[in-house]
Every structure is written in structure tokens, then in C-alpha cells.
SEDO-378078 format. One record per atom (N, C-alpha, C): residue in three letters; atom name; x, y, z. Coordinates in pm, 1 decimal, m for minus. Atoms other than C-alpha are relative to their C-alpha. Example, Ala and Ser with C-alpha at 12.3 -4.5 7.8 and 13.67 -1.06 7.14 Angstrom:
REM residues 2
<aa: ALA	at: N	xx: 89.0	yy: m119.0	zz: 0.0>;
<aa: ALA	at: CA	xx: 1230.0	yy: m450.0	zz: 780.0>;
<aa: ALA	at: C	xx: 90.0	yy: 120.0	zz: 0.0>;
<aa: SER	at: N	xx: m82.0	yy: m119.0	zz: m6.0>;
<aa: SER	at: CA	xx: 1367.0	yy: m106.0	zz: 714.0>;
<aa: SER	at: C	xx: m77.0	yy: 109.0	zz: 73.0>;
***
This chain:
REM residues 117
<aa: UNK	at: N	xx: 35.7	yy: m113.1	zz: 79.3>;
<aa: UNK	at: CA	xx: 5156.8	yy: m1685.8	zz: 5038.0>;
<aa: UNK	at: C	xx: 119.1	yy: 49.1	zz: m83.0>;
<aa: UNK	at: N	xx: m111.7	yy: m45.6	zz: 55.4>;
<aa: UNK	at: CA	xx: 5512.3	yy: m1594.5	zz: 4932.7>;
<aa: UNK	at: C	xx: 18.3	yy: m107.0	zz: m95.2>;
<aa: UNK	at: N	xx: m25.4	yy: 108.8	zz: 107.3>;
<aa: UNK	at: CA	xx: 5541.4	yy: m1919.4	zz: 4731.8>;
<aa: UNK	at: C	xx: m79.6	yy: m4.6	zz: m90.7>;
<aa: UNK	at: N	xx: 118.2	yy: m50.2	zz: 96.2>;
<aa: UNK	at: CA	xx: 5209.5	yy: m1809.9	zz: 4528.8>;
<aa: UNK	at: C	xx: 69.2	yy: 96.4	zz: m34.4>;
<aa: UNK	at: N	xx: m7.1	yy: m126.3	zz: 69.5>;
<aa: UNK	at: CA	xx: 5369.8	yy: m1474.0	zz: 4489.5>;
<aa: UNK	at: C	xx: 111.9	yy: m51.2	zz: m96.7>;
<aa: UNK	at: N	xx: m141.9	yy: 30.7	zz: 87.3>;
<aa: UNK	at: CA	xx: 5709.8	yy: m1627.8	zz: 4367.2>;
<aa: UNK	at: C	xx: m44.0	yy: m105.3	zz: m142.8>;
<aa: UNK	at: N	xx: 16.3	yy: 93.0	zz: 129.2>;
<aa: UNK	at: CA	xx: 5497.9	yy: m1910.9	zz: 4123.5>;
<aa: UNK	at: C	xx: m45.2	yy: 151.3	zz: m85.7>;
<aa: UNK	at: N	xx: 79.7	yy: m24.2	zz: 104.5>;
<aa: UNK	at: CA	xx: 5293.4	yy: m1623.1	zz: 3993.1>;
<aa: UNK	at: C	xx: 118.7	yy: 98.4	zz: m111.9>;
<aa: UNK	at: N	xx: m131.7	yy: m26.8	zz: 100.5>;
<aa: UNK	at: CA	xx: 5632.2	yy: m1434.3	zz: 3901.4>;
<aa: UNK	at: C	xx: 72.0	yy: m89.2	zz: m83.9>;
<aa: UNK	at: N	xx: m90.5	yy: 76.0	zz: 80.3>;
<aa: UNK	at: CA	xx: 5811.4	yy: m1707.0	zz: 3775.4>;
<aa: UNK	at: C	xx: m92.4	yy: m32.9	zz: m130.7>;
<aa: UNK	at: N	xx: 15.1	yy: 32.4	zz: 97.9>;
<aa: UNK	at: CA	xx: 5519.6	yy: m1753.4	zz: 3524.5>;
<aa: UNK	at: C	xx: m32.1	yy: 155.1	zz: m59.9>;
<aa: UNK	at: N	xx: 51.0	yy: m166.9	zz: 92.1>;
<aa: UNK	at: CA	xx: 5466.4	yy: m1382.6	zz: 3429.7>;
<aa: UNK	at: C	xx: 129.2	yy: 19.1	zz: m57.0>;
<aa: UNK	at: N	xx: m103.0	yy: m77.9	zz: 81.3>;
<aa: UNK	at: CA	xx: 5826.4	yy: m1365.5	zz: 3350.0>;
<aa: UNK	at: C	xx: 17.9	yy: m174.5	zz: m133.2>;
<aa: UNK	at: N	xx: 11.8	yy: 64.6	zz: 99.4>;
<aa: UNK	at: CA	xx: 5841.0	yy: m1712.4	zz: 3147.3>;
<aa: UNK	at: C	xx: m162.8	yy: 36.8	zz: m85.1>;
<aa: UNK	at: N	xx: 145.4	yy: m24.6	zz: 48.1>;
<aa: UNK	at: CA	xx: 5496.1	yy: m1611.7	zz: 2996.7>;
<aa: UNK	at: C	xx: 67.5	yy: 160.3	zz: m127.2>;
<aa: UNK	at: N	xx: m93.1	yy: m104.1	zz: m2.7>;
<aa: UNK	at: CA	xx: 5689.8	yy: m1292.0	zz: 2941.8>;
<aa: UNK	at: C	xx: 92.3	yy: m23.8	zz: m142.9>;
<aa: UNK	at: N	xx: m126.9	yy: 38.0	zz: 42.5>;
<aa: UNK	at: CA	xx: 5971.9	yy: m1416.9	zz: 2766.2>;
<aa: UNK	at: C	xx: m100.6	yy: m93.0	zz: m171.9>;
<aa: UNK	at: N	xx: 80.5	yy: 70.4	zz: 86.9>;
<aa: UNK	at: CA	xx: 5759.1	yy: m1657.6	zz: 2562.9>;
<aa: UNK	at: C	xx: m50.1	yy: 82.8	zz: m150.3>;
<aa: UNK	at: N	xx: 102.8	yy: m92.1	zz: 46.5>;
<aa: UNK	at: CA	xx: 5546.2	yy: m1376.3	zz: 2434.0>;
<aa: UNK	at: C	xx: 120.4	yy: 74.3	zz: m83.3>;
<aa: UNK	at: N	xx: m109.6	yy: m62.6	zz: 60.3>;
<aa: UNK	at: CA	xx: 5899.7	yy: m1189.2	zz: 2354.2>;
<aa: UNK	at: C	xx: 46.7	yy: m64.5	zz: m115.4>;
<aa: UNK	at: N	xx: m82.1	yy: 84.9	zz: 79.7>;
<aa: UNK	at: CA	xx: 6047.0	yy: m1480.4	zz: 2166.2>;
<aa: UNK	at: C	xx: m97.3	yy: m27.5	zz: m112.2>;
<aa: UNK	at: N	xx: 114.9	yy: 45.0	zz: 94.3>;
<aa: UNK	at: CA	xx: 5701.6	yy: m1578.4	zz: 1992.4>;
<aa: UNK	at: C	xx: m33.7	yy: 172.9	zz: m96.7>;
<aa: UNK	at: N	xx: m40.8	yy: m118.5	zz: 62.7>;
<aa: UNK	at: CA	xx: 5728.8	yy: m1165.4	zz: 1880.2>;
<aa: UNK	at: C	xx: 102.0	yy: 45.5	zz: m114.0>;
<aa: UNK	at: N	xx: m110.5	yy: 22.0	zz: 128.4>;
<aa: UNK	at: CA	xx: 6063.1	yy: m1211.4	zz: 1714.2>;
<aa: UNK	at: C	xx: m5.4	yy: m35.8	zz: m85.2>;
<aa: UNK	at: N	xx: 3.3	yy: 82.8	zz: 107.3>;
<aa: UNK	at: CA	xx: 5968.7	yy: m1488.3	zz: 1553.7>;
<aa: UNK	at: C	xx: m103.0	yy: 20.2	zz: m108.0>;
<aa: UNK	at: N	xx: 160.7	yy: m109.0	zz: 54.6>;
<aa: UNK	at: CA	xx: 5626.4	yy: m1268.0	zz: 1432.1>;
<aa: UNK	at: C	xx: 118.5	yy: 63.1	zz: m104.7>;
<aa: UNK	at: N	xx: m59.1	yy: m82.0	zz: 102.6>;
<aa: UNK	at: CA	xx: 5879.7	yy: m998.6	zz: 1321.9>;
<aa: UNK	at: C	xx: 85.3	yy: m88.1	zz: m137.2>;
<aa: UNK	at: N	xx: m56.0	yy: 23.9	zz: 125.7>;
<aa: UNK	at: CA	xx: 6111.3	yy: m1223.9	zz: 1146.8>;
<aa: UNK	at: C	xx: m81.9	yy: m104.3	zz: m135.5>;
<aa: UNK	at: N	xx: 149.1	yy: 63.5	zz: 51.1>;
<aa: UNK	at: CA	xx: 5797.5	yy: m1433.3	zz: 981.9>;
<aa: UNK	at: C	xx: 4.0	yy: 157.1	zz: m102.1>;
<aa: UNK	at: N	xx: 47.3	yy: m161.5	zz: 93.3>;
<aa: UNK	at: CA	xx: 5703.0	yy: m1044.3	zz: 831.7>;
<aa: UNK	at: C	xx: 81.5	yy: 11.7	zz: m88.0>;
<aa: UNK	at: N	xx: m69.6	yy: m132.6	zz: 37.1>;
<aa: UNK	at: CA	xx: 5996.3	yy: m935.2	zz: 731.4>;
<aa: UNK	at: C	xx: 7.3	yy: m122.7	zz: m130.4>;
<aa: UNK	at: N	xx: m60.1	yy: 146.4	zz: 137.4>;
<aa: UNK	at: CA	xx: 6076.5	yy: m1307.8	zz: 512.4>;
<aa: UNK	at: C	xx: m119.3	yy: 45.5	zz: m130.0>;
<aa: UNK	at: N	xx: 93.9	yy: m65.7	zz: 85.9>;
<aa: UNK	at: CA	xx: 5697.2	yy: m1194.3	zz: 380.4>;
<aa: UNK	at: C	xx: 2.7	yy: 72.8	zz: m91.0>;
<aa: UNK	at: N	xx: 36.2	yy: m157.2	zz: 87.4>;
<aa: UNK	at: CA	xx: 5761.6	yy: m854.1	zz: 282.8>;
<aa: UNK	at: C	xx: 118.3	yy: m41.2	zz: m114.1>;
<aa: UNK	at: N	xx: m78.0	yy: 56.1	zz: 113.3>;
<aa: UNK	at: CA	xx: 6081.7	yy: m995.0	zz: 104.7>;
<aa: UNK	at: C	xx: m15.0	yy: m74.9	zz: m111.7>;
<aa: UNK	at: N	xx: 54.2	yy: 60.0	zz: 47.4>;
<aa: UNK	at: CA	xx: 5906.5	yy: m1220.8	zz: m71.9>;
<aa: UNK	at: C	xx: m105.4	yy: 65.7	zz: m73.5>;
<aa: UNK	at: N	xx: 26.0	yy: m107.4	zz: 5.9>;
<aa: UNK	at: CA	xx: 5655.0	yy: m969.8	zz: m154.5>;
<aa: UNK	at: C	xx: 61.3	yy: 51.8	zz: m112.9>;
<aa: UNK	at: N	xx: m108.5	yy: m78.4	zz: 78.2>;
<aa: UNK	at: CA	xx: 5931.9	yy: m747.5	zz: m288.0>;
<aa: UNK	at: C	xx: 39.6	yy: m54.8	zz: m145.4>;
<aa: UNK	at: N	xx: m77.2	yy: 113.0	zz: 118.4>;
<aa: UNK	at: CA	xx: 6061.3	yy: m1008.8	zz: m531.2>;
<aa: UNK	at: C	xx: m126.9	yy: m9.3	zz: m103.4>;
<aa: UNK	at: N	xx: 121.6	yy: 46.3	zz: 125.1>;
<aa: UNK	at: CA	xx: 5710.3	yy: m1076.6	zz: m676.0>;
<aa: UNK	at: C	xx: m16.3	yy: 126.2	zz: m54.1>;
<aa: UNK	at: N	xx: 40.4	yy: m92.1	zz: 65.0>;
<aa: UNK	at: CA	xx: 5658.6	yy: m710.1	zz: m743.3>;
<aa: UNK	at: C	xx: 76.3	yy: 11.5	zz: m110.7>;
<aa: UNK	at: N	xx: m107.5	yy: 23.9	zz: 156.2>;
<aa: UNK	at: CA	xx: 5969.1	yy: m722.8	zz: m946.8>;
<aa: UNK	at: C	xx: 10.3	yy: m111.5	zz: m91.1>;
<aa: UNK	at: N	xx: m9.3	yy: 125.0	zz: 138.4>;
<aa: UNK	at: CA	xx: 5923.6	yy: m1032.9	zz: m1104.5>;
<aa: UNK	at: C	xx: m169.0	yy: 88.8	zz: m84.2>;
<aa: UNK	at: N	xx: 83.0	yy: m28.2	zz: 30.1>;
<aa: UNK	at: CA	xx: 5581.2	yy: m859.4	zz: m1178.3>;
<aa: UNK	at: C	xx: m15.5	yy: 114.9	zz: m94.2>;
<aa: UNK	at: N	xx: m30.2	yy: m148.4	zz: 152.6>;
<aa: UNK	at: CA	xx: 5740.4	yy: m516.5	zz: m1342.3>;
<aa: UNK	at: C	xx: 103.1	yy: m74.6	zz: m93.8>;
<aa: UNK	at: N	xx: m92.0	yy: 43.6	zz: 109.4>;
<aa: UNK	at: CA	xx: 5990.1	yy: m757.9	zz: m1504.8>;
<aa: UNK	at: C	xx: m142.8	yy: m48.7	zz: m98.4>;
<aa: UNK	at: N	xx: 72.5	yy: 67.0	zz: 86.0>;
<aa: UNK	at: CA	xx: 5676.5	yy: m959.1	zz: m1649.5>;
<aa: UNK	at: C	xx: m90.7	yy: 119.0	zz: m109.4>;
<aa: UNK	at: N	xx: 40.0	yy: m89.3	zz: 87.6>;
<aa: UNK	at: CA	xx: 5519.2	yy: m608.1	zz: m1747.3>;
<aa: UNK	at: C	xx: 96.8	yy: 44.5	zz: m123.0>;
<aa: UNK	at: N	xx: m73.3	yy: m74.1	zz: 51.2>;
<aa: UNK	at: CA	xx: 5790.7	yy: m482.6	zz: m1906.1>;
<aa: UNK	at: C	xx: 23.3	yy: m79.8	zz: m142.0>;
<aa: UNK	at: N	xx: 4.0	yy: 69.7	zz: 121.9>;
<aa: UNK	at: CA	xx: 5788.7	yy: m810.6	zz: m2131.7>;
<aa: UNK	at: C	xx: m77.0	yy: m18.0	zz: m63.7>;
<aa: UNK	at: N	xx: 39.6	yy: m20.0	zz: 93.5>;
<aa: UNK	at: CA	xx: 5473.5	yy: m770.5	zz: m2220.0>;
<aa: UNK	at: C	xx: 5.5	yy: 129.9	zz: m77.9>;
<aa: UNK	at: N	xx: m64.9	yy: m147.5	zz: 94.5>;
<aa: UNK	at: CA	xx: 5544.7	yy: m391.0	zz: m2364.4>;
<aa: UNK	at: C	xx: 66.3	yy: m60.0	zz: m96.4>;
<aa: UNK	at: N	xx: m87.5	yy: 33.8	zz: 134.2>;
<aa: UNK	at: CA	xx: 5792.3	yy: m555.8	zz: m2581.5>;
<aa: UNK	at: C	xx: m81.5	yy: m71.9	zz: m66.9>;
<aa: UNK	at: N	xx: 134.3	yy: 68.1	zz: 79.8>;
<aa: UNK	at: CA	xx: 5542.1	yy: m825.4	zz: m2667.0>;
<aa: UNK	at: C	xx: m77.1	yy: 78.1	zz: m127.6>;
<aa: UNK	at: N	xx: 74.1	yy: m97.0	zz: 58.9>;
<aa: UNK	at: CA	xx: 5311.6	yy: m545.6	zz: m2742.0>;
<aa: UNK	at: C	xx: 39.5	yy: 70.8	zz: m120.2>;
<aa: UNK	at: N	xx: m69.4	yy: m133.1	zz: 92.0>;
<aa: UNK	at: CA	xx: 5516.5	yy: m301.7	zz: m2951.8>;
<aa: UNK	at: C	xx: 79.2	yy: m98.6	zz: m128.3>;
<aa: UNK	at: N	xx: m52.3	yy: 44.4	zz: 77.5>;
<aa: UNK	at: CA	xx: 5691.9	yy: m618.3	zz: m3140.9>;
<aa: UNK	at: C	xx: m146.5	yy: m43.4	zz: m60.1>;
<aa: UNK	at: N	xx: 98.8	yy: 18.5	zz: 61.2>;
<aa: UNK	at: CA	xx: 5317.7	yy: m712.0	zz: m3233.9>;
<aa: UNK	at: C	xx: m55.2	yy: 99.4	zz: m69.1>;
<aa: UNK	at: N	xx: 87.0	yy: m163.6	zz: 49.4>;
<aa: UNK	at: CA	xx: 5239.3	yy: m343.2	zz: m3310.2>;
<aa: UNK	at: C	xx: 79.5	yy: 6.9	zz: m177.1>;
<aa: UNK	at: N	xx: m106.7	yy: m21.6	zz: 116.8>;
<aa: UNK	at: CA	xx: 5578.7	yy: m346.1	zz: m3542.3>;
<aa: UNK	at: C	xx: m49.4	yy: m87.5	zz: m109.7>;
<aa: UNK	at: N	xx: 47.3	yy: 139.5	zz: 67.7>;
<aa: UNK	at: CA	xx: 5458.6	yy: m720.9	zz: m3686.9>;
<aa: UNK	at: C	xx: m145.2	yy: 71.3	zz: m117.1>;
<aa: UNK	at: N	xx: 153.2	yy: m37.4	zz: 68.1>;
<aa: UNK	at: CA	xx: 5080.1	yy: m553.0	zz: m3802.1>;
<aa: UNK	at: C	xx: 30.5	yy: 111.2	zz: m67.5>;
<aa: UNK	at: N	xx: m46.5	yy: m88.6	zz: 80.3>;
<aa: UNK	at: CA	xx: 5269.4	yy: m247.9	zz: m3947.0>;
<aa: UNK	at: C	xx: 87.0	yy: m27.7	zz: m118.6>;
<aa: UNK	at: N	xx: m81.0	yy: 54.2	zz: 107.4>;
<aa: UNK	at: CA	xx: 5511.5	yy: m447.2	zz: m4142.8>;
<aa: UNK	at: C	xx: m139.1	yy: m103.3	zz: m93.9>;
<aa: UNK	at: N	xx: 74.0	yy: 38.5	zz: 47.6>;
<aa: UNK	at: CA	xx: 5222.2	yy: m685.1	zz: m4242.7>;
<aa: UNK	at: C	xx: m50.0	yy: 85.4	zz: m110.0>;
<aa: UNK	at: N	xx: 88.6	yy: m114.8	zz: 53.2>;
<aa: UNK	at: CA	xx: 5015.1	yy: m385.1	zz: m4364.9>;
<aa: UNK	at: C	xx: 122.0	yy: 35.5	zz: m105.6>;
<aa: UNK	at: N	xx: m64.9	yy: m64.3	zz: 91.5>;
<aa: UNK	at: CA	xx: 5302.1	yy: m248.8	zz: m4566.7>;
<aa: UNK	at: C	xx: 34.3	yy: m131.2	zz: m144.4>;
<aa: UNK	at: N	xx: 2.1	yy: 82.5	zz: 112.1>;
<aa: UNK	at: CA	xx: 5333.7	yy: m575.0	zz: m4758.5>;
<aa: UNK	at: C	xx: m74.0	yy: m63.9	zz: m30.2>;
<aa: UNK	at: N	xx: 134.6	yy: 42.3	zz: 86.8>;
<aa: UNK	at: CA	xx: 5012.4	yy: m608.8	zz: m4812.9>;
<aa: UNK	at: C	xx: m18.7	yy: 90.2	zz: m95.9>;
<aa: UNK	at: N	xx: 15.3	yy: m72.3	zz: 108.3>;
<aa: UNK	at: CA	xx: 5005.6	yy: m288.8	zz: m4989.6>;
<aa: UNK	at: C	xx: 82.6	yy: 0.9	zz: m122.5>;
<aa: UNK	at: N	xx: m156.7	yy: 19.7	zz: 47.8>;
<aa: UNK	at: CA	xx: 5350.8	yy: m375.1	zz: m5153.1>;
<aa: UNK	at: C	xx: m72.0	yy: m114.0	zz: m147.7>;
<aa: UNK	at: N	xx: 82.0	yy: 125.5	zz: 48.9>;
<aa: UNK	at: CA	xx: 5129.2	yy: m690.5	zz: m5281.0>;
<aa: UNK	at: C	xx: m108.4	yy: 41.0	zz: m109.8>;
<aa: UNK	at: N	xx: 68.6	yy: m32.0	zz: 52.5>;
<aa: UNK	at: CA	xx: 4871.6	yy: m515.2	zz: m5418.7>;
<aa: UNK	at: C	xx: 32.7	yy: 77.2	zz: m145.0>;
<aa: UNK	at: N	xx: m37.5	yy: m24.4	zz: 83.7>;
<aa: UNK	at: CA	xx: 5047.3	yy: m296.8	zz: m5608.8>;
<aa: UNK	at: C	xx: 90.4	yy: m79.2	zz: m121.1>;
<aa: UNK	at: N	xx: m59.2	yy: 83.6	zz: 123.5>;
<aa: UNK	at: CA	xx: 5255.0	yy: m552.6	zz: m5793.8>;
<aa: UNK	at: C	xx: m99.0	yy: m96.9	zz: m61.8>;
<aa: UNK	at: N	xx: 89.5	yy: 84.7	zz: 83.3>;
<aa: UNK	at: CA	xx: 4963.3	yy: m777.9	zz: m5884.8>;
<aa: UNK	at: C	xx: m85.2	yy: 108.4	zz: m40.8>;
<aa: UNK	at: N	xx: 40.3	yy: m121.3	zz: 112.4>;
<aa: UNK	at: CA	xx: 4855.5	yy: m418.4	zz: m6033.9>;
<aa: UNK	at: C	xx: 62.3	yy: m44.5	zz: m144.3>;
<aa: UNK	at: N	xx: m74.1	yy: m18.2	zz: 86.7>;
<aa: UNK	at: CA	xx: 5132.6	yy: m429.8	zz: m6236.5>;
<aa: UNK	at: C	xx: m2.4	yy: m134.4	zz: m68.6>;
<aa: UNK	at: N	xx: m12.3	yy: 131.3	zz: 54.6>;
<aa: UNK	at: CA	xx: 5137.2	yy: m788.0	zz: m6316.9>;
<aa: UNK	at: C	xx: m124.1	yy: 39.0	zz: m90.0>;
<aa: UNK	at: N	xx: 111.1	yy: m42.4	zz: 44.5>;
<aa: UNK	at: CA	xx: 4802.2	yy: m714.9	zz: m6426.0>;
<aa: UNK	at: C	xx: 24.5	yy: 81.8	zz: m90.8>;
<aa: UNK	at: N	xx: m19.6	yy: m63.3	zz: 106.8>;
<aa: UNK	at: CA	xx: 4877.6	yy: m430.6	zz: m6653.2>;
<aa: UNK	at: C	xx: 85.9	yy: m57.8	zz: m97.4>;
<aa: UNK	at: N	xx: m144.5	yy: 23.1	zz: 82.3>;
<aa: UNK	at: CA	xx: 5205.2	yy: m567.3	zz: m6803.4>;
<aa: UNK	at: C	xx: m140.9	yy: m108.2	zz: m92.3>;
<aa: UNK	at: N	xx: 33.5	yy: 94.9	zz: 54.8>;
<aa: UNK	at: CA	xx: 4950.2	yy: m890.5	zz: m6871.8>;
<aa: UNK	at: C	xx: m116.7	yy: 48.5	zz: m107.9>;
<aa: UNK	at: N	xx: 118.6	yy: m68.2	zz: 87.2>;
<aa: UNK	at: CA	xx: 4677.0	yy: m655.3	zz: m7018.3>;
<aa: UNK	at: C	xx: 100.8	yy: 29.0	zz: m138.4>;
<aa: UNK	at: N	xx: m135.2	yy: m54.9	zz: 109.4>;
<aa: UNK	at: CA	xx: 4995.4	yy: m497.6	zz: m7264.4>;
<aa: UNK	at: C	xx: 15.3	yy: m113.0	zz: m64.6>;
<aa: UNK	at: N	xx: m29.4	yy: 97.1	zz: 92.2>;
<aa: UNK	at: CA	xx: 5102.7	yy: m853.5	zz: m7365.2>;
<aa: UNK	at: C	xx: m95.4	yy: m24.5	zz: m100.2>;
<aa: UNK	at: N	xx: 113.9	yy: 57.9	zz: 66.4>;
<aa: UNK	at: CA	xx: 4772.1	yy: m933.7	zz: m7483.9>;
<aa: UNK	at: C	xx: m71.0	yy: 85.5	zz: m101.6>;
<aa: UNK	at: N	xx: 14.9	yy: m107.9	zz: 134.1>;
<aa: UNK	at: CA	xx: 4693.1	yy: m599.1	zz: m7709.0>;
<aa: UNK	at: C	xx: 118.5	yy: m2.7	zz: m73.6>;
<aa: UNK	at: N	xx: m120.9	yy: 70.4	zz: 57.2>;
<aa: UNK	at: CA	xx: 5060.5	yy: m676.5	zz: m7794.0>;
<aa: UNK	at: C	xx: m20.4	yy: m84.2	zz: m104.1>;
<aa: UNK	at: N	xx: 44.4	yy: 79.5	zz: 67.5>;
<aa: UNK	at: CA	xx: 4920.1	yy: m978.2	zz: m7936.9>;
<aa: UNK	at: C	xx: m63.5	yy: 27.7	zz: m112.6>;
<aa: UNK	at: N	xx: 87.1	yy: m25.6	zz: 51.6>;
<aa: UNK	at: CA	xx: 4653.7	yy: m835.5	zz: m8076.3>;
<aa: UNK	at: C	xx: 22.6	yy: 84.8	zz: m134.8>;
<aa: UNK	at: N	xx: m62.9	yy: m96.5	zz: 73.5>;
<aa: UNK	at: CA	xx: 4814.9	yy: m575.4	zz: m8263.7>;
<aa: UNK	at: C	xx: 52.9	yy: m103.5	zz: m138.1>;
<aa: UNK	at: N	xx: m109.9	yy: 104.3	zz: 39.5>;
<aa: UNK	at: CA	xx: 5075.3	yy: m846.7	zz: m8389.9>;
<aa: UNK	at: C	xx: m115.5	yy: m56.1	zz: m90.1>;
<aa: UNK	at: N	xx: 127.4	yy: 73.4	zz: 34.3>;
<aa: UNK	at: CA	xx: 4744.2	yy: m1046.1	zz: m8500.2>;
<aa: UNK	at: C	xx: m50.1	yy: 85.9	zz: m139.8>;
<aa: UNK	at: N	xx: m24.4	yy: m60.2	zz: 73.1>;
<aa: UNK	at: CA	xx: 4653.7	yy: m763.4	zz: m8692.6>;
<aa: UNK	at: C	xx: 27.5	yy: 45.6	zz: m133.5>;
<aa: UNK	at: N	xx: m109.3	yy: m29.8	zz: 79.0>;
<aa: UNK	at: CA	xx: 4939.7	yy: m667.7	zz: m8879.3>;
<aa: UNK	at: C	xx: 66.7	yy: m150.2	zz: m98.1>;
<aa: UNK	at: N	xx: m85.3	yy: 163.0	zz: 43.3>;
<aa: UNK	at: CA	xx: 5070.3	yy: m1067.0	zz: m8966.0>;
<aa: UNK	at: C	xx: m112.8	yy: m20.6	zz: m107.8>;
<aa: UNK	at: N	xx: 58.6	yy: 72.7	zz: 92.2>;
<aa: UNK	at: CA	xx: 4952.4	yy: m1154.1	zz: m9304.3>;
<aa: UNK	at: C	xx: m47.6	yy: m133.3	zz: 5.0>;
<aa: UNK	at: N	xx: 14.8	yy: 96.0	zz: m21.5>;
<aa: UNK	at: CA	xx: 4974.8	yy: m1512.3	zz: m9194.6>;
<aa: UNK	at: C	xx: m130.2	yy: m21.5	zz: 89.1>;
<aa: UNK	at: N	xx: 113.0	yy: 49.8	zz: m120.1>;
<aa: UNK	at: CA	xx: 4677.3	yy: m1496.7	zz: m8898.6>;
<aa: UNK	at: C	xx: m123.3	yy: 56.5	zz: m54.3>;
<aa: UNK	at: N	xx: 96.7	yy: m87.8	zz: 33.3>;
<aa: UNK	at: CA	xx: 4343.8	yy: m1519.3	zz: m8943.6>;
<aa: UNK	at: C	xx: m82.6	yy: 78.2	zz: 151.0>;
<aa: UNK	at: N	xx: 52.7	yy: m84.3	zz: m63.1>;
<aa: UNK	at: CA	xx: 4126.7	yy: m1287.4	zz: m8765.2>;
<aa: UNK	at: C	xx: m52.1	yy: m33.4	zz: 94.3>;
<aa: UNK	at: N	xx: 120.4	yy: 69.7	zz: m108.0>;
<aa: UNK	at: CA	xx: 3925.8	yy: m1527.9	zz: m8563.4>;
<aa: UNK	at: C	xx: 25.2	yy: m81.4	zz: 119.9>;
<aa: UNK	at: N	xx: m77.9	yy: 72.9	zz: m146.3>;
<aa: UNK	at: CA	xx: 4151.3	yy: m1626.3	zz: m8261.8>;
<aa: UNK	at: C	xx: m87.3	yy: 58.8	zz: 100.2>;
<aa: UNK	at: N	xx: 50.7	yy: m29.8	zz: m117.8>;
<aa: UNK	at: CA	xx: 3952.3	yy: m1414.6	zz: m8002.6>;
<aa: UNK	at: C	xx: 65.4	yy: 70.8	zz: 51.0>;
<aa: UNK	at: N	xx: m70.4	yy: m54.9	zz: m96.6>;
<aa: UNK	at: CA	xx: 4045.6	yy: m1275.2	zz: m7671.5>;
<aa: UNK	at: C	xx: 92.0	yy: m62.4	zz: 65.4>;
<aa: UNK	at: N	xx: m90.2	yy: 137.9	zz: m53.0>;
<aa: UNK	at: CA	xx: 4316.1	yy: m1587.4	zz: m7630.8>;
<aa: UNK	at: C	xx: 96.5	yy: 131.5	zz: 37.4>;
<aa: UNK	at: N	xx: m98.9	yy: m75.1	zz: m28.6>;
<aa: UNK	at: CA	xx: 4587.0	yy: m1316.6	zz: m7658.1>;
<aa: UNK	at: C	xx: 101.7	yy: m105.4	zz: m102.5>;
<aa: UNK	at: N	xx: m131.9	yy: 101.3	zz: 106.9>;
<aa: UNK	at: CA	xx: 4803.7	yy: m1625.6	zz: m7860.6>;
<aa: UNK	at: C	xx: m59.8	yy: 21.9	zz: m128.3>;
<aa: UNK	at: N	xx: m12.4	yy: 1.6	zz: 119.5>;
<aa: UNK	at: CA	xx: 4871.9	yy: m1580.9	zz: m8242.6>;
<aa: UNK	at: C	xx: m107.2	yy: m117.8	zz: m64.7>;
<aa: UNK	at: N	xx: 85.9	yy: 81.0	zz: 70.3>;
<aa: UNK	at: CA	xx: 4583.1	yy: m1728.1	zz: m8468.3>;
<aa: UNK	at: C	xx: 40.3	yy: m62.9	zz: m92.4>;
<aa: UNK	at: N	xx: m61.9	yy: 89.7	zz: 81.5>;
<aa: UNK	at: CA	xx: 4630.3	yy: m2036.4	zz: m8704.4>;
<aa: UNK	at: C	xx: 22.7	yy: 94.4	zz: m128.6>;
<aa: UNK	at: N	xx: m19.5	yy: m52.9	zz: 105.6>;
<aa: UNK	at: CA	xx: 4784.9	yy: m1922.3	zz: m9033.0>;
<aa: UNK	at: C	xx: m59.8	yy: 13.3	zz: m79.7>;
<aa: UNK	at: N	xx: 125.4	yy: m15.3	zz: 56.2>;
<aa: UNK	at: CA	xx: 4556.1	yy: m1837.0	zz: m9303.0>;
<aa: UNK	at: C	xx: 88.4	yy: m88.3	zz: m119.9>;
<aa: UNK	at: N	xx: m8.9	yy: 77.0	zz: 97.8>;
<aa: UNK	at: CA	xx: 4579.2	yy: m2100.5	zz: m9577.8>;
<aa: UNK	at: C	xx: 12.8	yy: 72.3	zz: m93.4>;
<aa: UNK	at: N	xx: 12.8	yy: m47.9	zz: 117.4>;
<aa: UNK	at: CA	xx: 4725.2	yy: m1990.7	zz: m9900.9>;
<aa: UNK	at: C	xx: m46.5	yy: m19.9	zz: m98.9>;
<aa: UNK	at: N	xx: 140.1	yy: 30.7	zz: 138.5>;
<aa: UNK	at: CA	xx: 4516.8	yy: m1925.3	zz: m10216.6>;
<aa: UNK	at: C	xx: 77.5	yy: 9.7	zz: m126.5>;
***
């Protein structure tokens, strides 16, 4: 009976021990986790943080766009007017020149010379 009592101690305290050591190895298992863990959250506010810049350099990109589109518009205004000017320019010129006759059109270029009489 004493040699039953002494096996059943000797396995309650290796059983024991087991359970202790297989605990440690629990905690330090967790803790490698939570470290790991840790790291991704920050790789995760680093990855936010790049898209914000992303964001705000695309925001800047569609604001600069926009401004030289309007930039655009207005000079093929002007191209446009200046080209309207050349062409009453012409017209004027057309006109006034004894040499042209009358019947060039809306070319905007100087009409053939009028044959002298």
C-alpha cells in the first residue's frame, strides 16, 4: 500500500511539473504572439499612414490637373481670339489694297491681285 501511495506521488509531482513546464512554454508561445501581433499593428499604422500620403498626393495631383485644365482653356481662348483678329486683320488689309480683288472669302489670306486695265 505504501508503494501505491509513493507511485501515485511520484506521478502527481512529475505530472505536476510537466503541466508547469508545458505552462511556461504556453506563456512564452503568447507572449512571441502578442509580439508579433504588436509589429503587425505597426506595420499596419505604418501602411495607413502611407496610404494618407497616397491619398492627399492624389488629392494634390486632381487639383493641379484641374488648374491646368483651366489654364488650357483659357489660352486656346486666346489663341482663338488672337486667330479671329488675324483674320479681320486680313480682311481689313483686303479691303483697303488696291491690288486684291474682293472675292477671296473667309480664307483670311490676301486675294489674287486684280489685273490691270
Amino acid at each position: 500500500m505504501i508503494a501505491l501511495l509513493v507511485i501515485v506521488a511520484i506521478m502527481y509531482l512529475v505530472t505536476s511539473r510537466r503541466r508547469a513546464a508545458q505552462a511556461q512554454v504556453d506563456r512564452e508561445r503568447a507572449a512571441d504572439l502578442r509580439s508579433e501581433a504588436e509589429a503587425r499593428g505597426l506595420d499596419a499604422l505604418d501602411r495607413e499612414a502611407e496610404a494618407a500620403r497616397a491619398d492627399a498626393d492624389a488629392q494634390q495631383a486632381r487639383a493641379t490637373a484641374e488648374r491646368l485644365s483651366r489654364e488650357s482653356e483659357i489660352r486656346h481662348t486666346d489663341a482663338d481670339t488672337l486667330r479671329s483678329e488675324a483674320e479681320q486683320t486680313y480682311k481689313r488689309a483686303d479691303t483697303i489694297d488696291p491690288d486684291v480683288d474682293g472675292s477671296a472669302g473667309d480664307t483670311g489670306q490676301p486675294s489674287a491681285p486684280k489685273a490691270p486695265q
